[in-house]
FITOR-10154 format. One record per residue (C-alpha): z, y, x. Coordinates in steps of 0.02 Angstrom, whole numbers, padded with zeros to 5 digits, always signed. Layout:
# residues N
ZYX;...
END
This chain:
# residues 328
+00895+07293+02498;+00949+07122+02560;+00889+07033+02404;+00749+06905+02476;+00569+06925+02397;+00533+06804+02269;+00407+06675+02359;+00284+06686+02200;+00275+06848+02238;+00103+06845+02335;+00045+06738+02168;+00082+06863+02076;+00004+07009+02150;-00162+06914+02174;-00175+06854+01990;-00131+07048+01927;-00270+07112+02056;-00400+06980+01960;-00359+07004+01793;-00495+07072+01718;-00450+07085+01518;-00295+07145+01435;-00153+07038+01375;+00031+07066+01344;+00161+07023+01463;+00235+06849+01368;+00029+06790+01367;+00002+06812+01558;+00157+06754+01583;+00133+06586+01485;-00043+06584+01543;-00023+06613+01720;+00168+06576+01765;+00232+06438+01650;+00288+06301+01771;+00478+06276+01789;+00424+06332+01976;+00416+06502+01911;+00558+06521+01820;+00643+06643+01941;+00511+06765+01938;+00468+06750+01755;+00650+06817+01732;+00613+06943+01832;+00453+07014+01765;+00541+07004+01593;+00689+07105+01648;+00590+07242+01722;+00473+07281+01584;+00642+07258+01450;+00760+07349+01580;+00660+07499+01669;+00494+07503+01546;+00628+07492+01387;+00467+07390+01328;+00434+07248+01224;+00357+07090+01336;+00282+07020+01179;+00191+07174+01142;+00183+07286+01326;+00007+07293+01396;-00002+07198+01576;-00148+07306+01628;-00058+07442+01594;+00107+07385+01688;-00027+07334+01812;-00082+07502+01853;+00106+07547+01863;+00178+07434+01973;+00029+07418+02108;-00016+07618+02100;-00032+07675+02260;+00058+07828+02242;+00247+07882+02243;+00350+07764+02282;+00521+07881+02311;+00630+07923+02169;+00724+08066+02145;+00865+08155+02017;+00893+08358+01992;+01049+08377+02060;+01100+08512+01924;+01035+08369+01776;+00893+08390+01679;+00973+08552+01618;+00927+08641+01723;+00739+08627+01717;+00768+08665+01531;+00847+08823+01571;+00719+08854+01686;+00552+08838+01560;+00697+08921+01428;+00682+09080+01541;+00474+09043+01593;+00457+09070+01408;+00555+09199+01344;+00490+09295+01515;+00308+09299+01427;+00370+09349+01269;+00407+09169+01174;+00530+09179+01050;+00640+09015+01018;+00699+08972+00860;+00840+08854+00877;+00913+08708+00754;+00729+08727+00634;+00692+08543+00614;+00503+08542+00556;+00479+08439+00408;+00294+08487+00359;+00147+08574+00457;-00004+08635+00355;-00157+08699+00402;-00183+08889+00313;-00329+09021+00337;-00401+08958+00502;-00197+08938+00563;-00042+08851+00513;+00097+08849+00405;+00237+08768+00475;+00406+08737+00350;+00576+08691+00402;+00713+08588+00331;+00803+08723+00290;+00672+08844+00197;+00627+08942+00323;+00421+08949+00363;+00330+09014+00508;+00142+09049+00524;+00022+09053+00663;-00130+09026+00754;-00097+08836+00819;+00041+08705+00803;+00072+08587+00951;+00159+08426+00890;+00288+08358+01061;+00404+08284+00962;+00456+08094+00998;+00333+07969+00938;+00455+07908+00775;+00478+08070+00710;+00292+08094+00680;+00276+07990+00508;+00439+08081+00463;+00347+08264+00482;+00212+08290+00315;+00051+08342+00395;-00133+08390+00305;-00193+08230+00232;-00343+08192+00365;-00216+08194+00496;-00090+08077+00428;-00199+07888+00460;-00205+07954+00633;-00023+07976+00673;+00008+07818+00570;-00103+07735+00708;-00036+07816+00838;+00147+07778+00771;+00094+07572+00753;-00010+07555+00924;+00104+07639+01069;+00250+07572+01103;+00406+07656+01082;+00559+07575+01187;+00750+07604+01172;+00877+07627+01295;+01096+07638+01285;+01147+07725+01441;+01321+07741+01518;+01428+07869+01616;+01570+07807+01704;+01675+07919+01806;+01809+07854+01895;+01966+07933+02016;+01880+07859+02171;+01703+07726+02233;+01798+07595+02209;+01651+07471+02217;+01635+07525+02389;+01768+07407+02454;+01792+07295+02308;+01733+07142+02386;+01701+07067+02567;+01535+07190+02582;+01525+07353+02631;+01448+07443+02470;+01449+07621+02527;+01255+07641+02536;+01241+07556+02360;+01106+07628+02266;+01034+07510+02119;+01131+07367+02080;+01021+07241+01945;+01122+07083+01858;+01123+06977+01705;+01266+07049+01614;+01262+07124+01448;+01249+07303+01536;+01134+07256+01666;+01067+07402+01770;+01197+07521+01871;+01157+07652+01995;+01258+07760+02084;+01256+07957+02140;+01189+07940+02305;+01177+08014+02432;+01300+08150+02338;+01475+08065+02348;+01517+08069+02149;+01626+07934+02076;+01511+07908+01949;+01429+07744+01886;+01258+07767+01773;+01244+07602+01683;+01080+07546+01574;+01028+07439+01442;+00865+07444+01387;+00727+07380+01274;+00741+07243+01129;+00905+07197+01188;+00989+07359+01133;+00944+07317+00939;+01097+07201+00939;+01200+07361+00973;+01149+07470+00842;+01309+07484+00761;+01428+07493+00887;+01526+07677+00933;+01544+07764+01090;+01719+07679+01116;+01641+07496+01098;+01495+07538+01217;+01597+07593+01353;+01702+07420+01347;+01540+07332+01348;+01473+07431+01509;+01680+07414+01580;+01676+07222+01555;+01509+07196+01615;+01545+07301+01794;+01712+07186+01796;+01603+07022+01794;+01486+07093+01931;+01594+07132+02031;+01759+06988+02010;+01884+07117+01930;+01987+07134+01781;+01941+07241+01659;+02107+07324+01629;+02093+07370+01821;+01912+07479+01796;+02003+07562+01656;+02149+07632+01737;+02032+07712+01865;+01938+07774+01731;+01936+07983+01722;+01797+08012+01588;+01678+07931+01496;+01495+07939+01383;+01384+07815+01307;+01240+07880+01196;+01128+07767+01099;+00965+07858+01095;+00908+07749+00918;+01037+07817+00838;+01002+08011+00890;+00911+08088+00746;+00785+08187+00862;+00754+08059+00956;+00758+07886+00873;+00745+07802+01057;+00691+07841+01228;+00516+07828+01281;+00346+07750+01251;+00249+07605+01322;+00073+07557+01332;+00035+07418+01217;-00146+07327+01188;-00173+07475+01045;-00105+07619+01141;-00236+07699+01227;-00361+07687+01069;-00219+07766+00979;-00212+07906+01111;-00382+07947+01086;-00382+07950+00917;-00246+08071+00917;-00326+08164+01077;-00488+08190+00942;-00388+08270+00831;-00499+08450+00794;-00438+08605+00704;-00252+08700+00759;-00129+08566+00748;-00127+08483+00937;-00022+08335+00989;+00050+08339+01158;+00219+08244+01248;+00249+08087+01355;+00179+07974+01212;+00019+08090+01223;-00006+08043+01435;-00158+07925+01480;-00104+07894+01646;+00002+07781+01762;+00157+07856+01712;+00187+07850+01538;+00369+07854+01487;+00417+07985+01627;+00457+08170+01619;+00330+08171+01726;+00203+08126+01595;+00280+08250+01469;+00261+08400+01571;+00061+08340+01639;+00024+08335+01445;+00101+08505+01411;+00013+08567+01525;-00172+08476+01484;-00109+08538+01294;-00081+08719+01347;-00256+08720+01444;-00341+08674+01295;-00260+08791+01158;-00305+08951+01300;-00479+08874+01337;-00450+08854+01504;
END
């Protein structure tokens, strides 16, 4: 909180309240920010759209970002205490309370259309039939799912026009906080802590007292760690908290209880981590949003507002999805 405001900042604002056409981040930045002058908050916009967008400057839509950063809206952020689990187990028991029936580990691999309904077939032989399909499965997997042939151009566009970010994330627990005294501050409110190390983003539990340490590393960056195991990760994210904070390494890992590091690329169900608007996304929204017949898309990808890339956005398209298959 005591970071000082970069002094371009009022620049910046007023140039993103004028612009009037789209552009990607790296052309408004070269347009409108080049000087040496700016180099501090050039950095900065760059490591924000790579670190909490997990988005591509050269290709990330600064109308878009825009709308994000200066949206009058929330500002607060908060976790579910339980995890994310738990509101899975709580639209788990929504469903099954109004008679849905789940059918676990059936990856799709081809929806067709069949007497006025659909035909959906699995990997592993089984089929199902029914009145509608709604497709909310992460934007990569789409090209890998055979659909009817008038629908396949479609989710190629949609596939090559939004954005679709990465992100290798990090948990750390350890026997005590010890970044709480580890240097001459008094860390015990730290929330968000932002460097330039190779793991840059770390946040902490608060205001519950875990030991835990969340780290991030998001966008291009994590291509150059494709092929690196769980075990290597965690050294990265153990070195880089070391540098941050003026420790050994071997120090962090004797305090170390437990560890997890999960590259999201390299999860077959997900193949990454969210989307981003690009210059092409919303046309390729539409395009998909036009799609007639019983096959619907619908998921985060899906969302034309402010929030794209949130669970936020995934749940406000389920929704707008449902609304539409009940005609309501």
């Amino acid at each position: 909180q005591d970071e000082p405001t970069d002094i371009h900042a009022e620049r910046l604002h007023q140039v993103l309240a004028e612009l009037q056409s789209d552009m990607t981040v790296t052309e408004f930045l070269q347009q409108h920010f080049a000087a040496p002058e700016y180099d501090r908050l050039r950095r900065s916009i760059v490591r924000m759209v790579e670190g909490y967008d997990a988005a591509d400057p050269a290709r990330a839509s600064m109308l878009a970002l825009r709308d994000e950063w200066m949206s009058s809206g929330r500002v607060s952020q908060a976790r579910i205490a339980e995890g994310y689990g738990a509101m899975i187990g709580f639209l788990v028991a929504e469903c099954r309370k109004h008679g849905a029936v789940l059918h676990l580990a059936a990856a799709v691999s081809a929806i067709e259309e069949s007497d006025g309904g659909v035909l959906v077939g699995c990997a592993d032989g089984r089929s199902f039939a029914g009145d509608a399909a709604i497709l909310a499965v992460p934007l990569p997997l789409l090209q890998g799912i055979a659909l009817p042939p008038a629908l396949r151009p479609k989710t190629a566009m949609a596939v090559a026009g939004i954005g679709f970010g990465n992100v290798i994330k990090l948990l750390l627990r350890f026997r005590r906080p010890w970044w709480i005294d580890a240097g001459a501050r008094d860390l015990s409110d730290l929330l968000f802590l932002i460097s330039d190390k190779t793991v840059p983003v770390w946040w902490t539990q608060r205001p519950a007292d875990h030991p835990v340490l969340t780290g991030w590393l998001a966008g291009p960056r994590t291509g150059g760690f494709a092929r690196l195991d769980e075990r290597a990760l965690i050294a990265h994210g153990l070195v880089s908290l070391a540098d941050i904070f003026a420790l050994a390494p071997a120090q962090l890992q004797q305090d170390l209880v437990a560890a997890r590091a999960i590259n999201w690329a390299n999860d077959p169900f997900a193949r990454g981590a969210y989307s981003y608007a690009t210059l092409d996304t919303r046309s390729a929204q539409a395009a998909l949003a036009a799609v007639g017949g019983p096959i619907l898309f619908s998921g985060e990808a899906l969302y034309r507002g402010r929030d794209i890339g949130t669970v936020e956005a995934a749940l406000t398209s389920g929704l707008e999805t449902a609304r539409m298959l009940l005609g309501g």
